[in-house]
C-alpha positions in Angstrom: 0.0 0.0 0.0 1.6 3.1 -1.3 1.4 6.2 1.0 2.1 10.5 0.6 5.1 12.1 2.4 7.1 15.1 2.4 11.0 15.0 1.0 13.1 17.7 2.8 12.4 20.5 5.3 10.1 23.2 4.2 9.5 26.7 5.5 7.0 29.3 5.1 5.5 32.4 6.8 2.7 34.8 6.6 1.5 37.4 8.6 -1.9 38.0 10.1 -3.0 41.1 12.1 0.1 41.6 12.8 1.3 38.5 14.1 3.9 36.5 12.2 3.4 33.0 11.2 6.7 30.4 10.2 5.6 26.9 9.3 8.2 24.5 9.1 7.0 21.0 8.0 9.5 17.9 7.9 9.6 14.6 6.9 10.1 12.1 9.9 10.0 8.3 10.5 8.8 7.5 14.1 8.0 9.2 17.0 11.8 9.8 18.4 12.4 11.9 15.3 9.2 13.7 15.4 10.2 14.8 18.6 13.0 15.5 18.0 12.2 18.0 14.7 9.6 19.5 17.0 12.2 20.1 19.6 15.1 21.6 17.3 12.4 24.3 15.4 11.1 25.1 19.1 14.7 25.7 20.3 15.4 27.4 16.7 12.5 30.5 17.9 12.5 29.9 22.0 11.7 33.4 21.2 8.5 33.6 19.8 4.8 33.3 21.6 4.4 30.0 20.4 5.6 26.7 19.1 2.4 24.9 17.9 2.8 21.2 16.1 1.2 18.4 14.8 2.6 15.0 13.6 1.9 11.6 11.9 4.3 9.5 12.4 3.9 5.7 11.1 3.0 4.7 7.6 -0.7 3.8 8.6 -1.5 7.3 10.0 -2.5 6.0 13.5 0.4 7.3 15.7 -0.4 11.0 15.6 0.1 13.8 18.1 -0.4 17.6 18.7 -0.1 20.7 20.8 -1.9 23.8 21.2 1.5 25.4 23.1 -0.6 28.2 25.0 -3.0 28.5 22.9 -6.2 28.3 23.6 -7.3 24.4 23.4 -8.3 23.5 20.2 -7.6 26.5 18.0 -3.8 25.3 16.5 -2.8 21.3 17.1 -6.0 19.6 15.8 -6.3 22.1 13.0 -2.9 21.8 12.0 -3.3 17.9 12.0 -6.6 17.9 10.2 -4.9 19.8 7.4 -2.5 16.9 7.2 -5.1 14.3 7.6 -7.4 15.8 4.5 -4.6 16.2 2.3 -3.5 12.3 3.6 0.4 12.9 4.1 1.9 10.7 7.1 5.3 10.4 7.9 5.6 14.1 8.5 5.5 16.5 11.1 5.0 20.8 11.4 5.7 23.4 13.7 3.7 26.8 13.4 6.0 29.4 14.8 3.5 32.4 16.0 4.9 36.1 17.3 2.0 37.7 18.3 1.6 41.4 17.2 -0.6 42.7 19.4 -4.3 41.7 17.9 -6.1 38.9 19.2 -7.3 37.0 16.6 -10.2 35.2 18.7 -11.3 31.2 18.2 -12.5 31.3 14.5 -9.6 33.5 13.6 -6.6 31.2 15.3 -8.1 28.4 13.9 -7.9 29.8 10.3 -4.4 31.5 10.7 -2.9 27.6 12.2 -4.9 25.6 9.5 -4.4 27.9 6.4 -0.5 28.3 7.2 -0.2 24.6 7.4 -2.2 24.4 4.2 -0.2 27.2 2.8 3.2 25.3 3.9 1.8 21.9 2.2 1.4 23.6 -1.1 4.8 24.7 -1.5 6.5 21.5 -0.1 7.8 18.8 -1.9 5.8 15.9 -2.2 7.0 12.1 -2.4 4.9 8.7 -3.2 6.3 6.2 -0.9 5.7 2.7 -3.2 6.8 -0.9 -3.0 9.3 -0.9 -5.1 12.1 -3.8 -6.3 15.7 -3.0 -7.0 17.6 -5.0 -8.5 21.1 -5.2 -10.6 21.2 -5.4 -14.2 24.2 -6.5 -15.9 25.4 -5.6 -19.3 28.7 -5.8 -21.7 30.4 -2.9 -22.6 28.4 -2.2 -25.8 25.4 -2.4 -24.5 25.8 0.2 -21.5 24.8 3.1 -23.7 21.1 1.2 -24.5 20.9 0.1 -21.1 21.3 3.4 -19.5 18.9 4.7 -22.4 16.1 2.6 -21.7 16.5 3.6 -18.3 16.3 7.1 -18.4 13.0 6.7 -21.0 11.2 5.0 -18.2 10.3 5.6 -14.4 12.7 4.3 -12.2 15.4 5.3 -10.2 19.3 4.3 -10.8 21.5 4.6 -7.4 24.3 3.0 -9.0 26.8 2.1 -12.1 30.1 -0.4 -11.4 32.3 -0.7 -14.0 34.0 -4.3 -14.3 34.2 -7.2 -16.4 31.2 -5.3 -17.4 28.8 -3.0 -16.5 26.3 -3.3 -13.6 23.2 -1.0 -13.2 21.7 -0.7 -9.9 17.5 0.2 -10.1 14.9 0.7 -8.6 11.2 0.8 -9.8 7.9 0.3 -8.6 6.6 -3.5 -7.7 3.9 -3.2 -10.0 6.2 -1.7 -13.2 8.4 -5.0 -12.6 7.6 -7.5 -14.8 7.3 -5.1 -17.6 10.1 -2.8 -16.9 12.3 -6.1 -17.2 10.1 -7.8 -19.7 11.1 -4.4 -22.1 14.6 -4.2 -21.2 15.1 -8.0 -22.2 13.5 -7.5 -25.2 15.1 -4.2 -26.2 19.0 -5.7 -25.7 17.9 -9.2 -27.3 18.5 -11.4 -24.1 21.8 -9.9 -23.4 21.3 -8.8 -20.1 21.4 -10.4 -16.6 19.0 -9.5 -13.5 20.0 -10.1 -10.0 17.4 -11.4 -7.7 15.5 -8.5 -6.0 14.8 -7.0 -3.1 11.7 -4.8 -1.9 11.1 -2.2 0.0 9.2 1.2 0.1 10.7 4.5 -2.0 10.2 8.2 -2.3 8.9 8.5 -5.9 8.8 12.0 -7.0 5.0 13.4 -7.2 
């Protein structure tokens, strides 16, 4: 089951009435490195009025967690995390960063202001399918690297390594469900002449 994460750190702001608003958003596996991205952007602005955040941490999108910081209860963790939970991206955690200016924005308007700069932060951030995927190693003569590494680049997959020995070696990676066609084509487009390693599988960051 293929799942929607974030690739990188991400950071945005905005201002309303006044007050400023940094969202920082973070892909994370497991709860010790949510924490521990929540704990390094809170340290980053000790400064500011509040350090607001919301996570979801495992694949499935059950281990979640949130806080309001000072805030009044309910108006910035839940929001934040049901911005993450509409837009179904797991593995990934934000911090909304809030210096107040001066106007109180009330319920409805603290609600808006931690939602929509969540929202706002999602847009811009780089998005990543994580897929089953199997890697394996193709192997090629010399004469045949050039086709290879062709076919390769026409079709989606991802290619973490080239050893050059007796003869060339291609390390890829596609999705499970690609596989018997990606190396069904790749047969048929070098005649035969190439040899596939056993695989192994495991979940990737496709691009989005």
């Amino acid at each position: 089951m293929s799942y929607i994460s974030l690739s990188g750190e991400c950071v945005t702001q905005k201002v309303i009435e006044k007050s400023r608003f940094i969202t920082t958003s973070c892909h994370v596996e497991g709860e010790e490195e949510a924490k521990a991205f929540v704990s390094r952007i809170s340290k980053k602005y000790a400064d500011a009025t509040h350090n607001c955040y919301a996570f979801i941490c495992d694949a499935a999108g059950n281990f979640l967690r949130f806080s309001d910081d000072g805030e009044p209860q309910g108006t910035a963790g839940m929001p934040m995390l049901e911005v993450l939970r509409a837009q179904k991206i797991v593995q990934a955690a934000v911090v909304v960063t809030r210096y107040f200016g001066g106007i109180k924005l009330g319920a409805g308007g603290l609600v808006r202001a931690y939602s929509g700069s969540v929202a706002q932060n999602l847009a811009e951030a780089k998005k990543v399918c994580y897929d089953r995927c199997a890697e394996g190693t193709y192997t090629v003569g010399y004469p045949l690297a050039e086709a290879c590494a062709r076919y390769f680049s026409a079709h989606d997959c991802s290619l973490s390594d080239t050893r050059y020995g007796s003869d060339v070696a291609f390390t890829v990676a596609v999705r499970a469900s690609d596989e018997a066609a990606f190396d069904a084509g790749l047969v048929n487009a070098l005649n035969g002449r190439v040899t596939i390693s056993p695989k192994r599988y495991y979940f990737f960051p496709f691009e989005i």
